[in-house]
KENU-807671 format. One record per atom (N, C-alpha, C): atom name; residue number from 1; residue in three letters; y, x, z. Coordinates in Angstrom, 1 decimal. Layout:
residues N
SITE,CA,NUM,ALA,Y,X,Z
...
END
This chain:
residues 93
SITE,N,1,UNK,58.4,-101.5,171.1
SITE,CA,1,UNK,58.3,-100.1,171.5
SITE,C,1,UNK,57.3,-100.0,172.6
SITE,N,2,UNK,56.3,-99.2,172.5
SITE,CA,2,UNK,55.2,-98.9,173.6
SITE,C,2,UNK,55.5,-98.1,175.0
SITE,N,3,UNK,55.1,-98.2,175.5
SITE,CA,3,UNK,55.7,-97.6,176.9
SITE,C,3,UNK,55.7,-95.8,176.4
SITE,N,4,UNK,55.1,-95.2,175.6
SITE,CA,4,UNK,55.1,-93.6,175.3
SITE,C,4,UNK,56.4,-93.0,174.6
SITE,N,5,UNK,56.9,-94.3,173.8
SITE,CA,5,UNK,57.7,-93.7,173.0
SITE,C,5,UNK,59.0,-93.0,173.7
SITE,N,6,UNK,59.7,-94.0,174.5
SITE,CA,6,UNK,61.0,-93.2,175.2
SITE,C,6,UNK,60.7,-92.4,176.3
SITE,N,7,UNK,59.6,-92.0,176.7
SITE,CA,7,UNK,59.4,-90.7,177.4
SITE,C,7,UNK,59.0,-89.5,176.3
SITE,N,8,UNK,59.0,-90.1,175.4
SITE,CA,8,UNK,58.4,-88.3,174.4
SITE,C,8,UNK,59.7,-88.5,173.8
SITE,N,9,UNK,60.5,-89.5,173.7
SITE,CA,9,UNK,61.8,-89.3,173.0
SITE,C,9,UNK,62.9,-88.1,173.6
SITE,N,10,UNK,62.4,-88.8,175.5
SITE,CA,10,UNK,63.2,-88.1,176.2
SITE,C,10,UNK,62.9,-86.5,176.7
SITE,N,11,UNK,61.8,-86.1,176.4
SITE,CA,11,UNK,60.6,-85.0,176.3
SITE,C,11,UNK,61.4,-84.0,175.3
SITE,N,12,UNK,61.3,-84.8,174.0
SITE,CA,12,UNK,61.9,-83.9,172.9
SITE,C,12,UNK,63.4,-83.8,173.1
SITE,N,13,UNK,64.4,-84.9,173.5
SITE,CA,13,UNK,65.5,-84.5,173.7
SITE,C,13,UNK,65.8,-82.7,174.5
SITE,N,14,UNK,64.9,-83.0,176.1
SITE,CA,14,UNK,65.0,-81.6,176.8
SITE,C,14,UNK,64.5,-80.3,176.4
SITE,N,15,UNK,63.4,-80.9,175.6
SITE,CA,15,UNK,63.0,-79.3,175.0
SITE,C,15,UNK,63.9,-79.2,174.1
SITE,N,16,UNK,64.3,-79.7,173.0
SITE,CA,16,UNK,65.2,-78.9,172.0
SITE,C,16,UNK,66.5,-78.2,173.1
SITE,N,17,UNK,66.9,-78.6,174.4
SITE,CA,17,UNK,68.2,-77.8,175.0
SITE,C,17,UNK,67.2,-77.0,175.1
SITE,N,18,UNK,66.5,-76.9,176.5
SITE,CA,18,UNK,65.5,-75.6,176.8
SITE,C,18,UNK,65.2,-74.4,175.7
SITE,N,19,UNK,64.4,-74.8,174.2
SITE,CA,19,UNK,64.1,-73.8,173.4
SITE,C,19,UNK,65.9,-73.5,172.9
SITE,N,20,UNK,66.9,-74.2,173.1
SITE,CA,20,UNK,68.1,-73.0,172.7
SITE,C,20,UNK,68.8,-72.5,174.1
SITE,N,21,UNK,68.3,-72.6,175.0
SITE,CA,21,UNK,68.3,-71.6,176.6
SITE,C,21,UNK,67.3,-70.8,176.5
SITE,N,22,UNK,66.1,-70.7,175.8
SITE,CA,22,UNK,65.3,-69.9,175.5
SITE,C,22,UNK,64.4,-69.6,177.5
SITE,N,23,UNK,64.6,-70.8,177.9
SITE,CA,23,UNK,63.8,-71.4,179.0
SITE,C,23,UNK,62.5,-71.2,178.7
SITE,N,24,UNK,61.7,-70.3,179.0
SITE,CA,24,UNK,60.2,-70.4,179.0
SITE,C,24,UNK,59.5,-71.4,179.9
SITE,N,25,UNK,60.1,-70.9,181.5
SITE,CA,25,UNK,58.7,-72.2,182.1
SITE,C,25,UNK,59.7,-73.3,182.3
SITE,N,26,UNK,60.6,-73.8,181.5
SITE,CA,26,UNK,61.1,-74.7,181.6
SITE,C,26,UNK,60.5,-75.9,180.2
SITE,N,27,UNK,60.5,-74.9,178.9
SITE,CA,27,UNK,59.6,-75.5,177.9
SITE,C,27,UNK,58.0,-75.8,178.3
SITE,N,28,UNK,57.6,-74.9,179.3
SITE,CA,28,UNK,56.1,-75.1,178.7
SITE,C,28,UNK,55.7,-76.7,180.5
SITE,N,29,UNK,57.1,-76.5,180.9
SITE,CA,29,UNK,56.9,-77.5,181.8
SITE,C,29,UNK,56.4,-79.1,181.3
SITE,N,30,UNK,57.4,-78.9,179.5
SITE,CA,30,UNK,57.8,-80.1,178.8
SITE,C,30,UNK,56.5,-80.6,178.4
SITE,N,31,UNK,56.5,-79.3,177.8
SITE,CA,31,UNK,55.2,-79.1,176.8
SITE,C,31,UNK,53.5,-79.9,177.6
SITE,N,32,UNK,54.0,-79.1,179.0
SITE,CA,32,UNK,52.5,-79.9,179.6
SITE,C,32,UNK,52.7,-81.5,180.3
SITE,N,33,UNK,53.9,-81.6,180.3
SITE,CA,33,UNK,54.5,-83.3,180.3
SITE,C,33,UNK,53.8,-83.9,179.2
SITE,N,34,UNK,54.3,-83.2,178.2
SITE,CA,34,UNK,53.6,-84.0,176.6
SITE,C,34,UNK,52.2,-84.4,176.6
SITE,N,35,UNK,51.3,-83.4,177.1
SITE,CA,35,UNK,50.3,-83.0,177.1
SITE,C,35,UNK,49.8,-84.4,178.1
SITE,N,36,UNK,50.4,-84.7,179.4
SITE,CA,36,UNK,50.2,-85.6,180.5
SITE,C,36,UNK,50.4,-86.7,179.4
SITE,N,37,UNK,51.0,-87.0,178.2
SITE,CA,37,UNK,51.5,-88.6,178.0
SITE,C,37,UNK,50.5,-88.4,177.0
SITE,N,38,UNK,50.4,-87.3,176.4
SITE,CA,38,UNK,48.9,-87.9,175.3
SITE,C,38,UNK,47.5,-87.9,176.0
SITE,N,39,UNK,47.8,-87.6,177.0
SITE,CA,39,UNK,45.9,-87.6,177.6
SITE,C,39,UNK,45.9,-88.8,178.0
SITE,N,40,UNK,47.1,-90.0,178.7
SITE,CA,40,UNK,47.0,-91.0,178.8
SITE,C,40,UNK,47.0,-92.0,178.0
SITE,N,41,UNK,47.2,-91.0,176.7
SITE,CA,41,UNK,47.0,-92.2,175.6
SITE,C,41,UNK,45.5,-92.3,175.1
SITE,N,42,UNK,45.1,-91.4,175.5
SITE,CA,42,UNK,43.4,-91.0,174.9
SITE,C,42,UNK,43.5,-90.3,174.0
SITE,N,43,UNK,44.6,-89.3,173.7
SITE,CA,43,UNK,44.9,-88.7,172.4
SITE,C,43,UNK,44.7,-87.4,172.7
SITE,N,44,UNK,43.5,-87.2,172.7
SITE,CA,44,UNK,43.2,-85.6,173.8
SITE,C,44,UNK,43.1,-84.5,172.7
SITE,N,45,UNK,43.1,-84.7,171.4
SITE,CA,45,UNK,43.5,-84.2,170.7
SITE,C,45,UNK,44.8,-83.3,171.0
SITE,N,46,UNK,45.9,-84.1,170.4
SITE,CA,46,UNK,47.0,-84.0,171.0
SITE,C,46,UNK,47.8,-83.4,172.0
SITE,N,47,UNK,46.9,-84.0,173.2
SITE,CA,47,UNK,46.8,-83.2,174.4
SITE,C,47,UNK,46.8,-81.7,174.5
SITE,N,48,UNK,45.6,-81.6,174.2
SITE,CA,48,UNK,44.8,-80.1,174.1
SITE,C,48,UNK,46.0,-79.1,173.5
SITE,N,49,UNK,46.5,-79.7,172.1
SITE,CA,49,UNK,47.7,-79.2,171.2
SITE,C,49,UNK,48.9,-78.7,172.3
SITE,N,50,UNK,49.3,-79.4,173.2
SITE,CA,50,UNK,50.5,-79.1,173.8
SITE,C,50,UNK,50.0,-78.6,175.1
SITE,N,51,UNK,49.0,-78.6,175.9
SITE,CA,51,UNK,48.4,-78.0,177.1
SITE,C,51,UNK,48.3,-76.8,176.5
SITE,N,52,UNK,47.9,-76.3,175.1
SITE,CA,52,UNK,47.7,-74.6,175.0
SITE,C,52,UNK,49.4,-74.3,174.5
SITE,N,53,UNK,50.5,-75.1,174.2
SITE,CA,53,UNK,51.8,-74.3,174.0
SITE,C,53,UNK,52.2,-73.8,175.1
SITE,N,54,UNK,52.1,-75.3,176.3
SITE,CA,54,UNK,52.6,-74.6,177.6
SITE,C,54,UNK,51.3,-73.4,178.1
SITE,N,55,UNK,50.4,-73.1,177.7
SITE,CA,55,UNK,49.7,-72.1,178.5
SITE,C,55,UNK,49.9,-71.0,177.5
SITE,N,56,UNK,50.9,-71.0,176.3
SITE,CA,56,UNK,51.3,-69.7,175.5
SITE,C,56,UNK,52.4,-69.3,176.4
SITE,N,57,UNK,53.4,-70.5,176.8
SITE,CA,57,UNK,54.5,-69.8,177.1
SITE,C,57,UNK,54.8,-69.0,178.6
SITE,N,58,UNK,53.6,-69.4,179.2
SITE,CA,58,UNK,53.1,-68.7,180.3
SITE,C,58,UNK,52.5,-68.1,180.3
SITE,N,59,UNK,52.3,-67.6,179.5
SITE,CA,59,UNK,51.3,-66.2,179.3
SITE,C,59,UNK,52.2,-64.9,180.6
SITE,N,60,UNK,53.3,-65.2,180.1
SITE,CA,60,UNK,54.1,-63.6,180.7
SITE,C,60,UNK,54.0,-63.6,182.6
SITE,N,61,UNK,53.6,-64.9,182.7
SITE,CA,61,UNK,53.7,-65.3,184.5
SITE,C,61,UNK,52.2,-64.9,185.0
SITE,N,62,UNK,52.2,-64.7,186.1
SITE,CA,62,UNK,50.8,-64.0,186.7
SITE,C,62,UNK,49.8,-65.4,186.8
SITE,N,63,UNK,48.7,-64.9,186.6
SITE,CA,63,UNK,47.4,-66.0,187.1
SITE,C,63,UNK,47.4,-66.9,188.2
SITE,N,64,UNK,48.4,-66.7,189.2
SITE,CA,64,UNK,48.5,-67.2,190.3
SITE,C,64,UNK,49.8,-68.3,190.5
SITE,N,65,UNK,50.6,-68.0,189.7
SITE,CA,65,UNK,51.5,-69.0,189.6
SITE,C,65,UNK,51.2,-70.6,189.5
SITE,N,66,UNK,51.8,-70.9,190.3
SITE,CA,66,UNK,51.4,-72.2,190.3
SITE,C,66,UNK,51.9,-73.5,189.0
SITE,N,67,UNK,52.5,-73.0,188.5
SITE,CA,67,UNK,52.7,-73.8,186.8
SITE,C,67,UNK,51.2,-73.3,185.9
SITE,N,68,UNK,51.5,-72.0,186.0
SITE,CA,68,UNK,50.1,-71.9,185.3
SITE,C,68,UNK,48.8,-72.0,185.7
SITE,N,69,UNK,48.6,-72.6,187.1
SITE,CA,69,UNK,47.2,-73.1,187.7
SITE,C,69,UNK,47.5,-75.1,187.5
SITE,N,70,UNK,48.5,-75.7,187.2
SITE,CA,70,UNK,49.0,-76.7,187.4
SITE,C,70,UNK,48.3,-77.0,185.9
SITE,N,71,UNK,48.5,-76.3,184.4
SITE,CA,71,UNK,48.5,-76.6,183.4
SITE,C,71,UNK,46.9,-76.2,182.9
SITE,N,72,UNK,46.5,-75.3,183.4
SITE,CA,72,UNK,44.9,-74.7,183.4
SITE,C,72,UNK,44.3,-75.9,184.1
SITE,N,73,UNK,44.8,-76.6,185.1
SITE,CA,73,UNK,44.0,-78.1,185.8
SITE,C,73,UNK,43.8,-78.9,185.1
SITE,N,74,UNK,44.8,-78.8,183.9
SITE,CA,74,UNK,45.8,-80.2,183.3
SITE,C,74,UNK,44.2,-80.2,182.0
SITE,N,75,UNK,44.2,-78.8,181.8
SITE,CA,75,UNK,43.4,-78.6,180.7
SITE,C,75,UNK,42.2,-78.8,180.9
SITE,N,76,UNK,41.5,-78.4,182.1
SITE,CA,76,UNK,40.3,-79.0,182.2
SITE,C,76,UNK,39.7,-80.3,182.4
SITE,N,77,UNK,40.7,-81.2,182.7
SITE,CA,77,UNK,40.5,-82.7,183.0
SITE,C,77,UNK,40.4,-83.5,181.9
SITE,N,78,UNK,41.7,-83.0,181.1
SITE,CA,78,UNK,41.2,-82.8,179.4
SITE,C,78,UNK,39.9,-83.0,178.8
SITE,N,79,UNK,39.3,-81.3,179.0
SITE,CA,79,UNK,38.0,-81.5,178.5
SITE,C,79,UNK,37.0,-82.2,179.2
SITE,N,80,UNK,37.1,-82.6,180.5
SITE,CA,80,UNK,36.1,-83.2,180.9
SITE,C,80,UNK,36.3,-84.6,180.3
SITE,N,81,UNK,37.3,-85.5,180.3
SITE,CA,81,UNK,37.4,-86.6,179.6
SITE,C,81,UNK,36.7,-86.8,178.7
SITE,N,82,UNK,36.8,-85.3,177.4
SITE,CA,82,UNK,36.5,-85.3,176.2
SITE,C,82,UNK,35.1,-85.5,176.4
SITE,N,83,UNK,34.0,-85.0,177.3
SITE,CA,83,UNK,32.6,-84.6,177.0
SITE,C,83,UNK,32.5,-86.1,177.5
SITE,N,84,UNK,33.2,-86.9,178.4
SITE,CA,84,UNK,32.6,-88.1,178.8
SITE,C,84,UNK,32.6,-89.0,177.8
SITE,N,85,UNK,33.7,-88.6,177.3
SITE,CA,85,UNK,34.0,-89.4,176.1
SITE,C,85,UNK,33.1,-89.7,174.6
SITE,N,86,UNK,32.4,-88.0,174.7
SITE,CA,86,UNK,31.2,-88.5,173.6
SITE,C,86,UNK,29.9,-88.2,174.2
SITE,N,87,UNK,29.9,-89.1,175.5
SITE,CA,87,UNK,28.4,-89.5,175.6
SITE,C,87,UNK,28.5,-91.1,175.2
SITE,N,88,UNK,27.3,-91.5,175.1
SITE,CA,88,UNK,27.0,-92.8,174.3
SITE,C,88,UNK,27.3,-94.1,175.1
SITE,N,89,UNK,27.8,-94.8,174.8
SITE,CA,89,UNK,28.4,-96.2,175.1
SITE,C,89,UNK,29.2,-95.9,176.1
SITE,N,90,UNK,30.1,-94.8,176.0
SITE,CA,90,UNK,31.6,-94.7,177.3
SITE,C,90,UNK,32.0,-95.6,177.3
SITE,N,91,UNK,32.7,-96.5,175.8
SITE,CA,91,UNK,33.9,-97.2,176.4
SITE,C,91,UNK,33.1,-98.7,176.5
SITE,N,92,UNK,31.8,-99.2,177.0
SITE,CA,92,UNK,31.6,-100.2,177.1
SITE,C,92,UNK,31.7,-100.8,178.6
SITE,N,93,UNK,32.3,-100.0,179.5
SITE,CA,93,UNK,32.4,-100.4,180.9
SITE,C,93,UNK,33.5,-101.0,181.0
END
């Protein structure tokens, strides 16, 4: 078992309570957790996927909230990874 599996095990256990509490910033808290364990996998792909759930489900909270400045952070570290990532010979350091 890899160090990812029983934190997204435990990830998916809380969000299935949360989406039947119908918990908004409590799912998209999950959601940008998820988002934290695939960027550290390099799976920015993936990432990206659950960094925009949690910034759907925060849509309804003001721009200043600090979940939704926390997950808009989350997302741009993201992309900057990404551009580093396809410049030429990144992973040779």
């Amino acid at each position: 078992m890899d160090n990812y599996q029983m934190p997204f095990k435990n990830y998916q256990s809380a969000l299935d309570i949360y989406i039947q509490l119908n918990t908004h910033l409590s799912m998209s808290m999950i959601y940008n957790n998820m988002g934290t364990l695939y960027t550290k996998q390099k799976d920015l792909d993936k990432a990206f996927e659950f960094y925009g759930k949690a910034l759907q489900l925060l849509e309804i909270l003001p721009d200043t909230d600090l979940h939704v400045e926390m997950v808009k952070n989350a997302v741009k570290k993201v992309k900057s990874e990404d551009i580093f990532r396809q410049q030429p010979n990144w992973n040779e350091s």
